[in-house]
N, CA and C of each residue as an Amber inpcrd file, in Angstrom:
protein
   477
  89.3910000 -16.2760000 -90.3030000  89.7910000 -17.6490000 -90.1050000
  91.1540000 -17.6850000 -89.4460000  91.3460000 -18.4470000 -88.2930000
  91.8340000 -18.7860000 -87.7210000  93.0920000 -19.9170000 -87.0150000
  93.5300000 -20.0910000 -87.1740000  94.6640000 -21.4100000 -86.6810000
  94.2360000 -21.5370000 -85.1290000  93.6270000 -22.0790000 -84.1060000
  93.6190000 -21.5320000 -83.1200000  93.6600000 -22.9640000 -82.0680000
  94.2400000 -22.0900000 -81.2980000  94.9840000 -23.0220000 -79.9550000
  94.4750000 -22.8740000 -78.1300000  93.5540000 -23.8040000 -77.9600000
  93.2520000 -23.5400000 -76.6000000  94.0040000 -23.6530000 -75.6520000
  94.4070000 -23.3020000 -74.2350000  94.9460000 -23.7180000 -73.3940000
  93.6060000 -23.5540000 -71.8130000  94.0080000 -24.7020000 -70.7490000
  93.4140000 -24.8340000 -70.3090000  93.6400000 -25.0460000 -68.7500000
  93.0800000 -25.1150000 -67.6400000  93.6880000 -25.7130000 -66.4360000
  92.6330000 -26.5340000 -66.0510000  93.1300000 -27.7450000 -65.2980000
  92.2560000 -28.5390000 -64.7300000  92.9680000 -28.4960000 -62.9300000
  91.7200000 -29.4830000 -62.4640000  91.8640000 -29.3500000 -60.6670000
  90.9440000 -30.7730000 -60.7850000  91.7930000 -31.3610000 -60.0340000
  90.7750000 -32.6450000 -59.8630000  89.6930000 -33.5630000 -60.8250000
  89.7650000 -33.3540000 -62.1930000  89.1840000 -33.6260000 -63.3120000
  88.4040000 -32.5110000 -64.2010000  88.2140000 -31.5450000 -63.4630000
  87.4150000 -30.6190000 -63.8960000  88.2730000 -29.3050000 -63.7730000
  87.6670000 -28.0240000 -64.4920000  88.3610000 -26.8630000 -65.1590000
  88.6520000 -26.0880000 -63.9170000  89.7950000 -26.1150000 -64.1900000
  90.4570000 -25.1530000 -62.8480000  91.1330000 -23.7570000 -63.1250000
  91.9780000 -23.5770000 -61.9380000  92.4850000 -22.0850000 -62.0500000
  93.5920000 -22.2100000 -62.4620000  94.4750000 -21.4090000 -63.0840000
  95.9020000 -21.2760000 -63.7810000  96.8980000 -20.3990000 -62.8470000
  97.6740000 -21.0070000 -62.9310000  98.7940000 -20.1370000 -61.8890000
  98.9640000 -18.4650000 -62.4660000  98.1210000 -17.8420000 -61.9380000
  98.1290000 -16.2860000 -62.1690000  99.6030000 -15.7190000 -62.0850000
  99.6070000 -16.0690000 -60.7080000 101.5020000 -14.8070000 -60.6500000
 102.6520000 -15.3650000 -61.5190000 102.5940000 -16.7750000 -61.4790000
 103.7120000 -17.0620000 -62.5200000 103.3640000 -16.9590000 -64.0810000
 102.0360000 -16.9300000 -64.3480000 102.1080000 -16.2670000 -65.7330000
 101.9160000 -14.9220000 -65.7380000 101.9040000 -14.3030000 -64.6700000
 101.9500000 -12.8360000 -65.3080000 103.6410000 -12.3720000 -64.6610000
 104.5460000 -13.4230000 -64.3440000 105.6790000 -13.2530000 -64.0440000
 106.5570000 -13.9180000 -65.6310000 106.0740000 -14.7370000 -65.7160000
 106.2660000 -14.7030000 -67.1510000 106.5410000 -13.1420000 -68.2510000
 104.5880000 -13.0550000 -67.9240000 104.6530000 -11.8550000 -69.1520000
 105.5380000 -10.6270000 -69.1320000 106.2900000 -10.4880000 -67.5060000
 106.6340000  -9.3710000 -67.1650000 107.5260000  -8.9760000 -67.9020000
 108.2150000  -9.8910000 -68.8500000 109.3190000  -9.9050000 -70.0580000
 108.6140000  -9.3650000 -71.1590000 107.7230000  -8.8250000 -71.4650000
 107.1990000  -8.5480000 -72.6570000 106.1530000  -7.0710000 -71.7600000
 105.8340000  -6.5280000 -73.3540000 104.6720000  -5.1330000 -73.1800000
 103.5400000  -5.8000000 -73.4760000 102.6720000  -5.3260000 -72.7580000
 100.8870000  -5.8820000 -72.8110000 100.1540000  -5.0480000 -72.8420000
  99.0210000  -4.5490000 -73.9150000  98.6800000  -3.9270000 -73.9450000
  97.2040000  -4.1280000 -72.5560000  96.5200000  -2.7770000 -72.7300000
  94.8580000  -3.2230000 -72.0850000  94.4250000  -4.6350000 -72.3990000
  93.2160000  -5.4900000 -71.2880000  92.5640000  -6.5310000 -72.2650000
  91.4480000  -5.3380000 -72.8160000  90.9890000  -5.7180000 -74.4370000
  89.7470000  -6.0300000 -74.3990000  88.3160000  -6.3830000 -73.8980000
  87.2430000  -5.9130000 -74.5830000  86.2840000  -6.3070000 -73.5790000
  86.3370000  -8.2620000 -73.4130000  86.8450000  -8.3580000 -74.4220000
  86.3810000  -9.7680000 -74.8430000  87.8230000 -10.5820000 -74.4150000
  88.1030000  -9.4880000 -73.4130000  89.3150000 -10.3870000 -72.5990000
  90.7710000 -10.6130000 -73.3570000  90.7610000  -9.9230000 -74.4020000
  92.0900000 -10.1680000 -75.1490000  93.0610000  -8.8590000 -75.2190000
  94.3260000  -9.7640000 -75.4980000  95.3140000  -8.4280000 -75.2790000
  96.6520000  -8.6130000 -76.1450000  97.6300000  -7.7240000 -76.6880000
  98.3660000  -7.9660000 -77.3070000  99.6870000  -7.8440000 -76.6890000
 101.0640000  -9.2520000 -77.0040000 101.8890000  -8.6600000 -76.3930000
 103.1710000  -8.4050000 -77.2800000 104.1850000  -7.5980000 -77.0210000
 105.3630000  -7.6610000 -77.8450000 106.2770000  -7.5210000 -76.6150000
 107.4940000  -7.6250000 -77.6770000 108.8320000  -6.9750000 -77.1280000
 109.6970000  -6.0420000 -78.1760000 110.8090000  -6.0120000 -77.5190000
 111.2530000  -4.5720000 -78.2460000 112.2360000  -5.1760000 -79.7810000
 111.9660000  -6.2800000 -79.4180000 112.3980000  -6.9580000 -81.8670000
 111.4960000  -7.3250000 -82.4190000 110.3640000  -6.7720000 -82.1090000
 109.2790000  -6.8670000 -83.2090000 108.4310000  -8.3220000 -82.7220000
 108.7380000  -8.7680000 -81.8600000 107.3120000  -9.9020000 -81.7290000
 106.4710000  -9.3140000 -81.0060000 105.5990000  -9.9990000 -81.7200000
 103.8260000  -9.5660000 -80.8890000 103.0200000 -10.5970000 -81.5270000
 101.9720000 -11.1220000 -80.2620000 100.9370000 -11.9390000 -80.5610000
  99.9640000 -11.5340000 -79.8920000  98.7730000 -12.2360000 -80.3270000
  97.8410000 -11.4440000 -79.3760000  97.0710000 -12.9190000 -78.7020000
  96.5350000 -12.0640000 -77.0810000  96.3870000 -13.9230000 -76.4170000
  94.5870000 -13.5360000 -75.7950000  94.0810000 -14.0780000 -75.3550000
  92.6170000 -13.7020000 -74.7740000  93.0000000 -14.4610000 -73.5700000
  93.1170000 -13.9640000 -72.1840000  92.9730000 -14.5310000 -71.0990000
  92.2890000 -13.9730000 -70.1030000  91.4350000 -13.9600000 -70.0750000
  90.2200000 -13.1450000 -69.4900000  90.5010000 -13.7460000 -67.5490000
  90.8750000 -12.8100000 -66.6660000  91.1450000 -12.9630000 -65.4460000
  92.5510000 -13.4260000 -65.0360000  93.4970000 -12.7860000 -66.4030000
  94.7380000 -12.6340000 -65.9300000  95.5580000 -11.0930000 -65.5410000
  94.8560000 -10.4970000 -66.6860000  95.1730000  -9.0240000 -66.6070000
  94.1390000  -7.9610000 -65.6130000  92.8770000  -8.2500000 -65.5660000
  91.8300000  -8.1140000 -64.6270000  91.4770000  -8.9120000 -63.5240000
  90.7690000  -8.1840000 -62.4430000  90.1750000  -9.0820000 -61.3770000
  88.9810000  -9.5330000 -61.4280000  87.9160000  -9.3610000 -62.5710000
  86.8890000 -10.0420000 -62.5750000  86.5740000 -11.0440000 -63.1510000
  87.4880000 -11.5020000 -63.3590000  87.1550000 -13.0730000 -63.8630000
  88.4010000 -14.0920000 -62.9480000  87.9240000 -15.3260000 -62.8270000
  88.9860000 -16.0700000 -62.9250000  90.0920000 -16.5770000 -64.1170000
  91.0240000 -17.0210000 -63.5880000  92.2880000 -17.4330000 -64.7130000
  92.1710000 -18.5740000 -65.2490000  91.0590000 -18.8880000 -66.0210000
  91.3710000 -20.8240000 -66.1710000  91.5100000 -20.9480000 -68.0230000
  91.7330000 -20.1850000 -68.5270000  92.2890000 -20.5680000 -69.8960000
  93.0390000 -19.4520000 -70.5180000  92.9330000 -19.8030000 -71.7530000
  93.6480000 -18.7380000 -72.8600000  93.3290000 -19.3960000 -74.2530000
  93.5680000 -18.3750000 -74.7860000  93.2720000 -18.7350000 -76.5700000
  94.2150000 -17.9140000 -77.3750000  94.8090000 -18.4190000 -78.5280000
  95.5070000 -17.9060000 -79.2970000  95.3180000 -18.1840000 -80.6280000
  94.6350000 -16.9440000 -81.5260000  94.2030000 -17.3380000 -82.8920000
  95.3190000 -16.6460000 -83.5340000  95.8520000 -17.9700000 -84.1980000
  96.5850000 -17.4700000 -85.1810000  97.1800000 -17.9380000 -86.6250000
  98.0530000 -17.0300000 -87.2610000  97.8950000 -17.3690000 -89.0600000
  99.0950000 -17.3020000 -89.1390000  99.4890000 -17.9070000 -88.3570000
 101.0270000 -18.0090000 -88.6540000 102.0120000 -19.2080000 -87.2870000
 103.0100000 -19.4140000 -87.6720000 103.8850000 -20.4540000 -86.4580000
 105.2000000 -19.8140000 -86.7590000 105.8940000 -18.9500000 -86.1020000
 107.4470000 -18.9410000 -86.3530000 107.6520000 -19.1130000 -84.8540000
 108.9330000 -19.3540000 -84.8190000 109.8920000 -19.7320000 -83.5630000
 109.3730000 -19.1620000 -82.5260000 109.9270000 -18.0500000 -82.3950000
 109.3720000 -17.0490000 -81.1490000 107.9340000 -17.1700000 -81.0040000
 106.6400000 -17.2040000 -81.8420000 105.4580000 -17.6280000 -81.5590000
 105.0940000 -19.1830000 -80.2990000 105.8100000 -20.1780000 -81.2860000
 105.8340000 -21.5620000 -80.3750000 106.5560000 -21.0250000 -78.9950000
 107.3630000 -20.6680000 -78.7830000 108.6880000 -20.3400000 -77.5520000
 106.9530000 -19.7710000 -76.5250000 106.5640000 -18.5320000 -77.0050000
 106.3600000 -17.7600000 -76.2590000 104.7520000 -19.2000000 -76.0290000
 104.0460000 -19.6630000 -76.9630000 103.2420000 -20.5190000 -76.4350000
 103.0760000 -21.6280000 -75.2870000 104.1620000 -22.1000000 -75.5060000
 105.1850000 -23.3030000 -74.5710000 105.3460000 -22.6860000 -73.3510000
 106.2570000 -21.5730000 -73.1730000 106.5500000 -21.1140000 -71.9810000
 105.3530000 -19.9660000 -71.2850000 104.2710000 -20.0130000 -71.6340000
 103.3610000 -19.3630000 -71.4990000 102.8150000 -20.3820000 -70.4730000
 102.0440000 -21.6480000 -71.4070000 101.5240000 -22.6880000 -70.8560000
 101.8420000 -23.3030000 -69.5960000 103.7380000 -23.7070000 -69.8700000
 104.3210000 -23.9200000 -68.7210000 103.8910000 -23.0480000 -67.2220000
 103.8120000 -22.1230000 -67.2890000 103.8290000 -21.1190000 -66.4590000
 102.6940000 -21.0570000 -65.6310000 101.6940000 -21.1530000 -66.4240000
 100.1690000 -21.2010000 -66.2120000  99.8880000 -22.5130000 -65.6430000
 100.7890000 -23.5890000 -66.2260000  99.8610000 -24.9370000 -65.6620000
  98.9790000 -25.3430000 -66.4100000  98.8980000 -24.9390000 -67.5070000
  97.5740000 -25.0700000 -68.7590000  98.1850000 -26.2240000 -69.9610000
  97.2810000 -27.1450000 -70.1900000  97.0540000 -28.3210000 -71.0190000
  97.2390000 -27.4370000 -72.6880000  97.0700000 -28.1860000 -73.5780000
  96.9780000 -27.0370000 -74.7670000  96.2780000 -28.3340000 -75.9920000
  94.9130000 -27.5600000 -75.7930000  94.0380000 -28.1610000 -77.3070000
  94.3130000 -27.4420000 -78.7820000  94.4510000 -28.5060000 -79.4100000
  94.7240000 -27.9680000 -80.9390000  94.0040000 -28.8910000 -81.3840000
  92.7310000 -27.5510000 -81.7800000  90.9490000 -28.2630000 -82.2460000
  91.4200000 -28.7890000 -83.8090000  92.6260000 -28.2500000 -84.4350000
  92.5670000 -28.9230000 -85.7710000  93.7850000 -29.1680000 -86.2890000
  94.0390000 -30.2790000 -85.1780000  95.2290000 -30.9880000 -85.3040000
  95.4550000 -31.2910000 -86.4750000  94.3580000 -32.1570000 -87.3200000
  94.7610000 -32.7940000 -88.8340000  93.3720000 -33.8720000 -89.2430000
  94.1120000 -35.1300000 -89.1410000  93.6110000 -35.8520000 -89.6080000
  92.2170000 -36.6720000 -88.6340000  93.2080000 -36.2840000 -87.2910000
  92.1700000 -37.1140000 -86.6110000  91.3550000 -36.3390000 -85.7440000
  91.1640000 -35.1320000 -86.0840000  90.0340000 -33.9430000 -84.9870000
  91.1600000 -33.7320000 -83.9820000  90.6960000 -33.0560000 -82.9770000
  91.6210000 -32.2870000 -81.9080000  92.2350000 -33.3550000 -81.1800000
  93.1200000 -32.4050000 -80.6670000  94.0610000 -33.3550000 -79.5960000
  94.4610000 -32.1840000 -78.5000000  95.1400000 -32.7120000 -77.6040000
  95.6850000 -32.4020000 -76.3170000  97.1000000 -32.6570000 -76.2800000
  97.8880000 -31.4930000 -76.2250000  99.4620000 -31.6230000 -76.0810000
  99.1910000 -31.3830000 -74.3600000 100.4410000 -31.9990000 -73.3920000
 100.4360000 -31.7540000 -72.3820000 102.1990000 -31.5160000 -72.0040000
 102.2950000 -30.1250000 -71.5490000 103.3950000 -29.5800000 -71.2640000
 103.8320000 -30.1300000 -70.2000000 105.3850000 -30.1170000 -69.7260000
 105.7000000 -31.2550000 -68.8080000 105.4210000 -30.5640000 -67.2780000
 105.0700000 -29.4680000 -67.4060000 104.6200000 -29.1460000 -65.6490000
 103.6450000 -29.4640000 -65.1260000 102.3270000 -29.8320000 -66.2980000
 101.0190000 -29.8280000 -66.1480000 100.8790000 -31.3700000 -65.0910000
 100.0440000 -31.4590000 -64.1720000  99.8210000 -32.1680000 -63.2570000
  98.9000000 -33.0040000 -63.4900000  99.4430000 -34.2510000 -64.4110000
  98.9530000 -35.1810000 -64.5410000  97.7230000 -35.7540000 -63.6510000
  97.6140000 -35.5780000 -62.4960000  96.8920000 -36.1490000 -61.5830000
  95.2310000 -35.7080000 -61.8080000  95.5110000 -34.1170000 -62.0140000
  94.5510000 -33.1510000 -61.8850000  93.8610000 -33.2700000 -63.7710000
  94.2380000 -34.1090000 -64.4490000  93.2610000 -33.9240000 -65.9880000
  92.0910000 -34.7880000 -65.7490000  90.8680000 -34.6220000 -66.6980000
  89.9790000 -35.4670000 -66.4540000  90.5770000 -37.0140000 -66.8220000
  89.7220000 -38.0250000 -66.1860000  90.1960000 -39.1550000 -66.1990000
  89.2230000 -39.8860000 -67.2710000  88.4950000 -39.6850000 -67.5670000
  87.3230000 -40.2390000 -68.2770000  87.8870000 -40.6600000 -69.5190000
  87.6510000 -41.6510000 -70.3660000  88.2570000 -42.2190000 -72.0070000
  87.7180000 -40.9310000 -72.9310000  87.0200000 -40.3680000 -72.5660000
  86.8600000 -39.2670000 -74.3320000  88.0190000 -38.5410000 -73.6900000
  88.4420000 -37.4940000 -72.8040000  89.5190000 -36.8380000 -73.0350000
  90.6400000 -37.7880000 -72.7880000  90.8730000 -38.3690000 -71.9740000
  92.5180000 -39.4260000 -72.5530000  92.7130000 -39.8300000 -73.8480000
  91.5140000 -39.9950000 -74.4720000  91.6040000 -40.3780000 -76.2410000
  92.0670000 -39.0340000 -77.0400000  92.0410000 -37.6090000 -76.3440000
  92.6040000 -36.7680000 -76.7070000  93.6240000 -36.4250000 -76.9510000
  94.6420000 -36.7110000 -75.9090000  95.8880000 -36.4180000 -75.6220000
  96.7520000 -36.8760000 -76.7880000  97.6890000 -36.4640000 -77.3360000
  98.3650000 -36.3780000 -78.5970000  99.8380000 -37.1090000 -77.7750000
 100.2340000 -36.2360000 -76.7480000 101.7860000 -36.5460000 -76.5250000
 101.8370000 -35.3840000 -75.0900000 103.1230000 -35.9460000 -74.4700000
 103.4770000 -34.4030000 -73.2850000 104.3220000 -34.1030000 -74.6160000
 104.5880000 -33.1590000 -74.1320000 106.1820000 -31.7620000 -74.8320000
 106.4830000 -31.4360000 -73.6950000 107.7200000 -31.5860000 -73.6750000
 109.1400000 -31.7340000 -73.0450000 109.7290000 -30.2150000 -73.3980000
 109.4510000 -29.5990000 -74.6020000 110.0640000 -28.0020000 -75.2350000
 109.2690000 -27.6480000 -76.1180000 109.3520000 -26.2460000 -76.5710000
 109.0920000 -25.7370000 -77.9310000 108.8320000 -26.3350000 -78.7620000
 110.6230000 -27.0580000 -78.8300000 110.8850000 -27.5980000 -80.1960000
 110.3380000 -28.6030000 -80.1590000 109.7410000 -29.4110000 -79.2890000
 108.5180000 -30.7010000 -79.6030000 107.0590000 -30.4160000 -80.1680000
 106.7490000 -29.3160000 -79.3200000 105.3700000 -28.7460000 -79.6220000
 105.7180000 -27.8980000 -80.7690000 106.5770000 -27.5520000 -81.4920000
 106.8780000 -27.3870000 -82.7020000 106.4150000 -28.1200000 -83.9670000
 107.1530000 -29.0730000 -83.4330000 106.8750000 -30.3450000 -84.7420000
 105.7220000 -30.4100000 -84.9330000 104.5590000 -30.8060000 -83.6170000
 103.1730000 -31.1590000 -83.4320000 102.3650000 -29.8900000 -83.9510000
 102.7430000 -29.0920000 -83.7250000 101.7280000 -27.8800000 -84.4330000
 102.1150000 -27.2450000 -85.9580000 103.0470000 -27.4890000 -86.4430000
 103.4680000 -27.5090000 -87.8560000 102.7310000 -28.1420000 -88.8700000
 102.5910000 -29.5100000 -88.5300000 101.8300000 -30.0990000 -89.8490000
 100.3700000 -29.3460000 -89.8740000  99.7950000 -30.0220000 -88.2880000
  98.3600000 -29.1870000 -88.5250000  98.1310000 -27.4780000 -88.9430000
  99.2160000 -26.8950000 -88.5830000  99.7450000 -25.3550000 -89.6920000
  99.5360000 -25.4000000 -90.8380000 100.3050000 -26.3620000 -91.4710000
 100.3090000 -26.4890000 -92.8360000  99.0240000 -27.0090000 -93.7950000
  98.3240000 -27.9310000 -92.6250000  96.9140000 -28.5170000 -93.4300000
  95.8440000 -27.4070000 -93.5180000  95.7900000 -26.9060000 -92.3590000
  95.0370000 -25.6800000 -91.9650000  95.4170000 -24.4680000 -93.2420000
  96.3970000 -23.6890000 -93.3880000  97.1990000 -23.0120000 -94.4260000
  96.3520000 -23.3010000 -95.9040000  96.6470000 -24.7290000 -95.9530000
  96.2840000 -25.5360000 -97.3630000  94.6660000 -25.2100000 -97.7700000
  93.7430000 -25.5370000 -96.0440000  92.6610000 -25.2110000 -96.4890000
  91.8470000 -23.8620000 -95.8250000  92.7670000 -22.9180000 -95.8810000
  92.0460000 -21.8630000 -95.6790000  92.2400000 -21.2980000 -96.7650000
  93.8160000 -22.0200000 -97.6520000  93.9560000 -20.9540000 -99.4090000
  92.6550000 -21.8540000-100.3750000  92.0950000 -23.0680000-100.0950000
  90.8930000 -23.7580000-100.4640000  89.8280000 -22.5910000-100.4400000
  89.4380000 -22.6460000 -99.2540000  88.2770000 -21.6940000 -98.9200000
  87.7360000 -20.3310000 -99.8730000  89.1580000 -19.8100000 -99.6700000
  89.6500000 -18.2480000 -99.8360000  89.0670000 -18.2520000-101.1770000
  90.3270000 -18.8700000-101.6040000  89.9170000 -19.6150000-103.5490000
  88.8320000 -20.0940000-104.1440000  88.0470000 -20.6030000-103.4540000
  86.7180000 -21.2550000-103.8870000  86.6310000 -22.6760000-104.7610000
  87.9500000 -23.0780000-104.4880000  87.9940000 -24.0400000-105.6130000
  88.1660000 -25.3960000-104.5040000
């Protein structure tokens, strides 16, 4: 079980490509391991962070670049930082399927090109907020952390 966070690119309403060189100009600050078959890969640096991301046609040439996923069981600082400025980079929207109360939503980072999201009312009814930083998309992914947290020690517990 999972905490998990989509990111995405759109082109004209529909799923597009992600700026490859600037996110892998990004990553160039960090160690990456191989992907996976299943397209995933882990990254750190040299004080101990590491996350692991699935972007299948960023690290390889056989796929295209149009998302990423990040499952995870935890939120500290450097996690959000490296999410945010990941996204930024890429041009990628960011779904958080379990926001809380009201089913998923759509954070939209401030580079992402408004023009290019679908226009249709089910995904605009998505959209949560842009983030401006981290520390916005901080706040927004914290609570749903904490509800998530609450009911995965539910689960676990059986009670």
């Amino acid at each position: 079980m999972s905490f998990d966070l989509i990111l995405q690119s759109f082109d004209k309403g529909r799923e597009g490509v992600g700026k490859k060189s600037e996110a892998l100009e990004f990553l160039s600050r960090f160690s990456c391991t191989q992907p996976d078959e299943f397209g995933f890969f882990t990254v750190s640096n040299s004080i101990g962070f590491e996350i692991e991301i699935g972007a299948k046609g960023l690290l390889d040439i056989e796929h295209e670049f149009s998302g990423a996923q990040f499952h995870l069981h935890g939120l500290s600082s450097e996690t959000i930082s490296f999410i945010y400025d990941f996204a930024e980079a890429s041009g990628f929207v960011i779904f958080n399927p379990q926001a809380g109360d009201g089913g998923p939503v759509v954070l939209l980072p401030e580079t992402v090109n408004k023009e290019n999201l679908p226009c249709d009312e089910s995904f605009l009814e998505l959209v949560q907020a842009e983030v401006h930083s981290d520390i916005e998309l901080g706040i927004l992914l914290r609570e749903g952390m904490a509800k998530w947290q609450d009911y995965r020690k539910q689960v676990i517990s059986g009670k």
